[in-house]
C-alpha positions as CSV (number, residue, x, y, z in Angstrom):
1,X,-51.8,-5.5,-36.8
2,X,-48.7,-4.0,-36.0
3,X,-47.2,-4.4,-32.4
4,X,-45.6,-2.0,-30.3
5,X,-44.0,-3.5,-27.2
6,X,-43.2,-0.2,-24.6
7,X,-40.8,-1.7,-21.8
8,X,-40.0,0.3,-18.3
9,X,-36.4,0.0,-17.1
10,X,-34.8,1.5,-13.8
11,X,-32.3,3.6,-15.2
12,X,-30.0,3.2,-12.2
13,X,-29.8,-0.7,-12.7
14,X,-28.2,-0.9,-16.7
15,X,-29.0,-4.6,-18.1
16,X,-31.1,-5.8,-15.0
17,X,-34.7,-6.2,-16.6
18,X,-37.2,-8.9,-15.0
19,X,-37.8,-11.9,-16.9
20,X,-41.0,-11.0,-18.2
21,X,-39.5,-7.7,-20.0
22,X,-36.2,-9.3,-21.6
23,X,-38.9,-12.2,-22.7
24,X,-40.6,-9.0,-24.7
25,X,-37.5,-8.1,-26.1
26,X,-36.1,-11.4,-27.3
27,X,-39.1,-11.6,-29.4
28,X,-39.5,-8.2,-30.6
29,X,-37.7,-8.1,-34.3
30,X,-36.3,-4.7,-33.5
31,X,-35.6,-2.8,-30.3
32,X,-35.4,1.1,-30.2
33,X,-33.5,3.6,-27.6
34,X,-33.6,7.1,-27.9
35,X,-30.1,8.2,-27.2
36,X,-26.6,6.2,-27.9
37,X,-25.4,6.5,-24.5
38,X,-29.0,4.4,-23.2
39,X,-27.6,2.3,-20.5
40,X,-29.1,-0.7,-21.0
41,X,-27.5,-0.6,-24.4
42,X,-24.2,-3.0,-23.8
43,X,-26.8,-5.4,-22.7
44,X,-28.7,-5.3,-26.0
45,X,-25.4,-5.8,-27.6
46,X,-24.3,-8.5,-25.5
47,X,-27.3,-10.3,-26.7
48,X,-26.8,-9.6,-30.3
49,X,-30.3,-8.0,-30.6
50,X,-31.1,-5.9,-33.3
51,X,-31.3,-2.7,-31.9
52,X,-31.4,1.6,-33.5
53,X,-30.9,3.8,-32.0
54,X,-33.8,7.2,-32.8
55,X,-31.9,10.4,-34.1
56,X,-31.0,13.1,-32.1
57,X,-32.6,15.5,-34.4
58,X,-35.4,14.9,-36.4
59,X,-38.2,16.9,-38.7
60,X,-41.0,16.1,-37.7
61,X,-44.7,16.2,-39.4
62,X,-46.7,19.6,-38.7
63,X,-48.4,19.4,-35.5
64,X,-52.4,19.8,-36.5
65,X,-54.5,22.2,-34.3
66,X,-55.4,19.4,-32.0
67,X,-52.4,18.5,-31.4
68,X,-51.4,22.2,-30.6
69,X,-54.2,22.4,-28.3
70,X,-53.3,18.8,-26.5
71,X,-50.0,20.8,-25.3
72,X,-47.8,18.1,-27.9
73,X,-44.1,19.1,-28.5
74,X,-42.8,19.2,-31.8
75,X,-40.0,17.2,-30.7
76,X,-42.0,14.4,-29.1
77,X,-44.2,14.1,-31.2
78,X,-41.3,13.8,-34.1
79,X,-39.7,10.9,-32.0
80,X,-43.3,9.4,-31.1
81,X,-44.2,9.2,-34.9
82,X,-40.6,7.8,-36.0
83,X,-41.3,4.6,-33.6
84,X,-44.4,4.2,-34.4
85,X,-43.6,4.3,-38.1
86,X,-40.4,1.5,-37.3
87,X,-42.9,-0.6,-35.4
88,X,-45.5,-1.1,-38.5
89,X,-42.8,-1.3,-40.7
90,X,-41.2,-4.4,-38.7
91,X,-44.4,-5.9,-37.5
92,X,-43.5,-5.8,-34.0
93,X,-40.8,-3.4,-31.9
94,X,-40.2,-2.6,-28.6
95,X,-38.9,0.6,-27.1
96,X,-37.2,0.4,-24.1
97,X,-37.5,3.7,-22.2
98,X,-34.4,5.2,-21.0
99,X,-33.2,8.2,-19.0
100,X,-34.2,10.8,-21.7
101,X,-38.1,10.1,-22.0
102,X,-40.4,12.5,-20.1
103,X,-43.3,11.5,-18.9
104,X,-44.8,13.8,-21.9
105,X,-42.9,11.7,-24.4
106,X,-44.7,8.7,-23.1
107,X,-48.7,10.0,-23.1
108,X,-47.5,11.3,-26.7
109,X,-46.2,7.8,-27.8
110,X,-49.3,6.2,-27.0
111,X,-51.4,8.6,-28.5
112,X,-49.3,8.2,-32.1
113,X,-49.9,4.5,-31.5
114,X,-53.7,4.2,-30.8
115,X,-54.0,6.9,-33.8
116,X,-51.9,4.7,-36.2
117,X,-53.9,1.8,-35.2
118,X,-50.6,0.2,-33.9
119,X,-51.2,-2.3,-30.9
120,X,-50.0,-1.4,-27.6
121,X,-48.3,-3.3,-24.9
122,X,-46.6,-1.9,-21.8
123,X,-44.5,-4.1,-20.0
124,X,-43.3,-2.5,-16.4
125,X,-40.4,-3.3,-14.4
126,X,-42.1,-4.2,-11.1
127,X,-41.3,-3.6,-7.9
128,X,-37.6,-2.5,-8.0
129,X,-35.0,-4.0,-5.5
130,X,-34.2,-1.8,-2.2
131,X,-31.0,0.3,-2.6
132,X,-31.8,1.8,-6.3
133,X,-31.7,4.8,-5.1
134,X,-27.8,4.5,-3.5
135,X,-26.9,3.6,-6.9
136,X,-28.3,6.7,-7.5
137,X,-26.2,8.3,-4.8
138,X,-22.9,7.1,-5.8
139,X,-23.4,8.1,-9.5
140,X,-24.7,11.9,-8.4
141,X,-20.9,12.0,-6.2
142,X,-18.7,11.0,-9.1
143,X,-20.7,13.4,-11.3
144,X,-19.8,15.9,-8.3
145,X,-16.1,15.2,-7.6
146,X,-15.8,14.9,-11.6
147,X,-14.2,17.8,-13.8
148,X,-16.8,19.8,-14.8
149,X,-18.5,18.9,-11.4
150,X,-18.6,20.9,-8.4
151,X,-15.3,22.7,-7.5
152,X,-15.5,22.5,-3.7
153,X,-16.6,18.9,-4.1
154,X,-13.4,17.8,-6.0
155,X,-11.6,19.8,-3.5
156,X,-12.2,17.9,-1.0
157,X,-9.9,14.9,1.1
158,X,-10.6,12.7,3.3
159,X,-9.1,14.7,6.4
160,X,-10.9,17.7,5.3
161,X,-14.2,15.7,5.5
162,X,-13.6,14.1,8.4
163,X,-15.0,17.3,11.0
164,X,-18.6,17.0,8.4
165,X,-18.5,13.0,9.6
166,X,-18.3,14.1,13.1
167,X,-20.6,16.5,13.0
168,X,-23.5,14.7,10.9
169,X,-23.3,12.1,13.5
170,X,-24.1,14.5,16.2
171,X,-27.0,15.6,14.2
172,X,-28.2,12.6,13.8
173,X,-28.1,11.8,17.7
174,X,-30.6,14.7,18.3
175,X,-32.8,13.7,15.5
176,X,-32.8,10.3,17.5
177,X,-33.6,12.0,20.6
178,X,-36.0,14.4,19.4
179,X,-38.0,11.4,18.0
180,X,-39.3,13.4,14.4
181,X,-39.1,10.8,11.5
182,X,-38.7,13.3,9.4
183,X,-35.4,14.7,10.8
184,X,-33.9,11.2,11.2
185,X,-34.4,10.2,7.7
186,X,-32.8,13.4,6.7
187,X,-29.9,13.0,9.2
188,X,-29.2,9.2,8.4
189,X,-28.9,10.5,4.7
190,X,-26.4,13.5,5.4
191,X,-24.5,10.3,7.6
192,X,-24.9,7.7,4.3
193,X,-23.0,11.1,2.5
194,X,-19.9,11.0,4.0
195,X,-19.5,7.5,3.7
196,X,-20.5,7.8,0.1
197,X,-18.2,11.1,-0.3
198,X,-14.9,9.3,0.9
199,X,-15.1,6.1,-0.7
200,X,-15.0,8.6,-3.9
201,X,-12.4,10.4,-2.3
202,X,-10.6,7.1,-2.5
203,X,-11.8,5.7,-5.9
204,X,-10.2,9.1,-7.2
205,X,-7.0,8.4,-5.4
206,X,-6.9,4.9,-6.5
207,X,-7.5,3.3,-3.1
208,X,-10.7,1.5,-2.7
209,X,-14.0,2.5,-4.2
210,X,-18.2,2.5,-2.7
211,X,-18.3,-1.5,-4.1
212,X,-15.1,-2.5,-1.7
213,X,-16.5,-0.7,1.3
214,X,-19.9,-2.5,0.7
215,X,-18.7,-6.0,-0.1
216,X,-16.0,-5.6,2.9
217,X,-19.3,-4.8,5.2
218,X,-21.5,-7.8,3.7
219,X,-18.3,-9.8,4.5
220,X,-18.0,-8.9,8.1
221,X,-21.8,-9.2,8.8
222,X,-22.0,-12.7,7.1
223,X,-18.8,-14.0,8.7
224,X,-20.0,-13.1,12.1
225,X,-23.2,-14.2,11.8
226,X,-23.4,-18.1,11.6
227,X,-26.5,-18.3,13.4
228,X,-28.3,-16.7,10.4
229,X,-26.3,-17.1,7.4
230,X,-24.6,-20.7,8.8
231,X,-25.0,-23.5,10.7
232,X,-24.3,-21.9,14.3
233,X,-27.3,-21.6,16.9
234,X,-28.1,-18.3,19.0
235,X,-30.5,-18.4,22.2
236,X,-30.6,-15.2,23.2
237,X,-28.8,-11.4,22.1
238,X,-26.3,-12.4,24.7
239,X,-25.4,-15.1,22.5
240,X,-25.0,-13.0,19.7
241,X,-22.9,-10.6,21.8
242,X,-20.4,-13.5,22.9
243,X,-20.4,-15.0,19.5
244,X,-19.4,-11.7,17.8
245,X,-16.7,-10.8,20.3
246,X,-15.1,-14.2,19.4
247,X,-15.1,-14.3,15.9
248,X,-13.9,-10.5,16.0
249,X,-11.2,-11.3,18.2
250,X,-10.3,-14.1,16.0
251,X,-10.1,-11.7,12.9
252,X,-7.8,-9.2,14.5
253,X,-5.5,-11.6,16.7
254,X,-3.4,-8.8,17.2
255,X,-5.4,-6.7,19.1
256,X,-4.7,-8.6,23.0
257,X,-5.2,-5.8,25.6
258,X,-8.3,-5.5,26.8
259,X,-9.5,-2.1,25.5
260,X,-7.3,-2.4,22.1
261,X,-9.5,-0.8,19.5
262,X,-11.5,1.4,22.0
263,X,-11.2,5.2,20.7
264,X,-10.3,7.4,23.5
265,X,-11.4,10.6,21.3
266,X,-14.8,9.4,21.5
267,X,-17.5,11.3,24.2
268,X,-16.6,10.5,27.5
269,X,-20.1,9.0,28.2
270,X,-19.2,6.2,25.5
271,X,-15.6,6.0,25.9
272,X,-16.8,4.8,29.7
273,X,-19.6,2.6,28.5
274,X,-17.3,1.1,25.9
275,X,-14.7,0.4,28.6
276,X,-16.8,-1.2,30.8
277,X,-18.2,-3.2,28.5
278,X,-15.0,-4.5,27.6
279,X,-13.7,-5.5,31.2
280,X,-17.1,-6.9,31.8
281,X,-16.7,-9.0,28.7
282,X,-13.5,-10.5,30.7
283,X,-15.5,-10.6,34.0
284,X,-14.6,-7.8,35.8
285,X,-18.7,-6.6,36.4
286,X,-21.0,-6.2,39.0
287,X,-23.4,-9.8,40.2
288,X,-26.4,-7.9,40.3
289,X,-27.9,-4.9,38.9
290,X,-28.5,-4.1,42.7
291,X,-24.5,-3.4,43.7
292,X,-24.3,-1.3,40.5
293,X,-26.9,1.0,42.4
294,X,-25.0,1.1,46.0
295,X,-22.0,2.1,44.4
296,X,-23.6,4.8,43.1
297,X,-24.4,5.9,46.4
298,X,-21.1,5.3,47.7
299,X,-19.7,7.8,45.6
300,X,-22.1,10.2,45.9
301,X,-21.1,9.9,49.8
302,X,-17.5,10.0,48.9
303,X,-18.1,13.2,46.8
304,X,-19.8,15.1,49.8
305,X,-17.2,13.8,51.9
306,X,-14.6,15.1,50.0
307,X,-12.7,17.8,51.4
308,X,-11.1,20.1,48.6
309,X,-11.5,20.5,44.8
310,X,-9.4,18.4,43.6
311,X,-11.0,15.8,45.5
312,X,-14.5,16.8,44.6
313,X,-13.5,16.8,41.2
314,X,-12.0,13.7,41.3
315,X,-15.2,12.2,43.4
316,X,-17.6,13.4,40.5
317,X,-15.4,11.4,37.7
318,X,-15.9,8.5,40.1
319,X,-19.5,9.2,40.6
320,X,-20.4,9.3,36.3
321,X,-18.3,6.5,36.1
322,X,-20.9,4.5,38.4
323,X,-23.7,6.3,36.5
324,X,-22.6,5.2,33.5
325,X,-22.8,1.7,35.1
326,X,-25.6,1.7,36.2
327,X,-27.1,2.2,32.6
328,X,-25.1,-0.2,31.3
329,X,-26.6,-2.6,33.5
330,X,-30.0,-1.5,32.5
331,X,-29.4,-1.6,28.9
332,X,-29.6,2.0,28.8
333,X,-27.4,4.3,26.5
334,X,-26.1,7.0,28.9
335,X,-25.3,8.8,26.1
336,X,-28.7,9.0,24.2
337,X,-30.4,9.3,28.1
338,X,-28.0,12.6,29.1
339,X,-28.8,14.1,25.9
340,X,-32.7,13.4,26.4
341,X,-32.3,15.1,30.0
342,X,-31.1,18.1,28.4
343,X,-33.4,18.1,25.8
344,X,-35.9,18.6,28.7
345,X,-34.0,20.9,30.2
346,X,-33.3,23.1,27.5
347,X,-37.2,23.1,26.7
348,X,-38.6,23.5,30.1
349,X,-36.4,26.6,31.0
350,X,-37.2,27.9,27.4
351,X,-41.0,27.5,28.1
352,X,-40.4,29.1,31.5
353,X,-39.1,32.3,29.7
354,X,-42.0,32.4,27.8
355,X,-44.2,32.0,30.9
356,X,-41.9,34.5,32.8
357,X,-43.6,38.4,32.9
358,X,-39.9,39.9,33.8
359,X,-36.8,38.7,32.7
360,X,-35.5,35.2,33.9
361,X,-32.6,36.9,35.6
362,X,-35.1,39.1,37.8
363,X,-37.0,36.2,39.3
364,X,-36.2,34.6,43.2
365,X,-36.0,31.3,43.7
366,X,-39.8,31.2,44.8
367,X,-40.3,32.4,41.3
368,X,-38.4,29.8,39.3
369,X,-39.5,26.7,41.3
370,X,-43.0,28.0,39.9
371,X,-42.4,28.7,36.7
372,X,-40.3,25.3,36.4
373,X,-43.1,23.5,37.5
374,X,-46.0,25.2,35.3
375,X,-43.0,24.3,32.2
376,X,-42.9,21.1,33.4
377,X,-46.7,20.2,33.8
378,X,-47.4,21.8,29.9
379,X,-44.7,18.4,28.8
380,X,-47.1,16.1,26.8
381,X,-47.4,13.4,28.8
């Protein structure tokens, strides 16, 4: 009986089969794609397998009633009946299914089998390795950025992309902070884009392309951390910490101030976190969590104390300033925590203009302590 060996592929990953399917098509006597540009096609070669490629235009036989009523197209059908036909002839072929087969075209190739009496095996790929899809990804932005593609696409540079960067980031924050799945998947996708979009930006410019970026990354992360991919030992997340600020200052031996590398254009709540961090990392920090919490207080008192603007204003700096280290002491991220607070702040007042009868504007103060309290108590708990 005549064999016909049906192999899955991943379209994204050209020439990577499991062992099991390239086992199929070493011992198939002919393998059959159905376009010339298949991808898996230099690897076929490489092996010096016989391979045919199926016509891009073929006459097929009439399509009976049935198969009219079954919803078969003459094309598929056409293509079905050709492989079928190449499989009896040779005893044994596999096709290996590419980016051109439909689902339709498959259900129709089995039919034409199991109605020529031809033998059917389907070999599948398995469980696919994580990141197909960012191969995916890249391929979709070159086809974007590439003539013919998208006009504003291949417009772009990297400064003009820079403001999407910034702002996808900030979007991701609140999807963070607003706790929907949903919304952070989507976010940390529109973030994966401009990284994605730039490296093409620079692979058209002749720079670097996605593949430096990435092995650059893996690189870093290896290198810096022995305690996994080494021989090095790490007790604690502190460890890690101390281990990674020496092996990065080893790396980048120029960098010797204490805050060299430390983006001042960032938001103020980081840019203080990040430079506390670093003076604490060379042992300017509080003992105890304890005096990070009095010298809050102090400048609170130093801020009511204070006897003109310019000193209030300069009190208030000092104040966040202690805020900030007081989270930092906690392990808290000021940043993520203030934009939490105004989460609930934005909501409550919104939920008390719902509640309100009169316009927000029109209430006392009696008023709005009530309504902010009622807004308050509907807050799941």
């Amino acid at each position: 009986m005549a064999r016909l060996v049906l192999i899955d592929t991943v379209d994204a990953l050209p020439g990577l089969l499991p062992l099991h399917a390239w086992s199929a098509l070493m011992s198939s006597d002919l393998v059959l794609v159905g376009r010339d540009d298949h991808p898996f096609l230099p690897a076929l070669q490489l092996e010096e397998l016989r391979v045919e490629v199926l016509p891009t235009e073929l006459e097929g036989r009439a399509l009976t009633r049935a198969d009219l009523l079954s919803g078969l197209a003459p094309a598929d059908k056409a293509r079905a009946d050709l492989v079928v036909d190449r499989a009896r002839a040779e005893g044994q072929a596999a096709y290996l299914f590419g980016p051109s087969d439909a689902e339709a075209f498959t259900r129709v190739l089995g039919m034409e089998a199991a109605r020529a009496g031809v033998e059917v095996e389907v070999v599948y790929f398995g469980v696919a390795p994580q990141g197909t899809a960012l191969l995916e990804l890249v391929e979709v932005q070159r086809r974007l950025r590439a003539p013919g593609g998208c006009p504003w696409d291949a417009e772009q540079t990297a400064a003009s992309l820079a403001r999407y960067a910034v702002e996808e980031v900030y979007e991701l924050l609140e999807a963070i902070a607003s706790g929907d799945v949903d919304a952070l998947r989507e976010e940390l996708g529109d973030v994966l884009l401009q990284v994605v979009f730039q490296a093409q930006v620079a692979a058209d410019a002749g720079r670097f392309g996605i593949d430096e970026v990435a092995r650059g990354l893996v690189d870093k992360l290896v290198r810096r951390h022995p305690h996994v991919f080494g021989d090095a030992t790490a007790a604690d997340a502190d460890s890690v910490m101390a281990s990674w600020d020496a092996l990065k200052r080893a790396e980048k031996p120029e960098r010797t101030g204490v805050f060299d590398g430390v983006p001042p254009a960032q938001p103020a709540l980081q840019y203080v976190e990040q430079l506390q961090s670093r003076a604490a990392r060379r042992g300017f920090d509080w003992d105890a969590d304890r005096e990070a919490a009095d010298r809050v207080r102090l400048e609170l008192e130093e801020f009511l104390a204070a006897g003109d603007d310019d000193a209030r204003a300069h009190e208030v700096g000092d104040l966040l300033m202690s805020v900030v280290g007081l989270a930092r002491r906690h392990g808290i991220d000021p940043e993520l925590s203030l934009r939490g607070a105004a989460q609930r702040f934005r909501t409550r007042v919104e939920r008390m203009a719902a509640l309100a009868e009169v316009p927000l504007e029109d209430l006392d103060r009696a008023a709005w302590l009530t309504l902010w309290d009622r807004a308050k108590a509907d807050e799941p708990a």
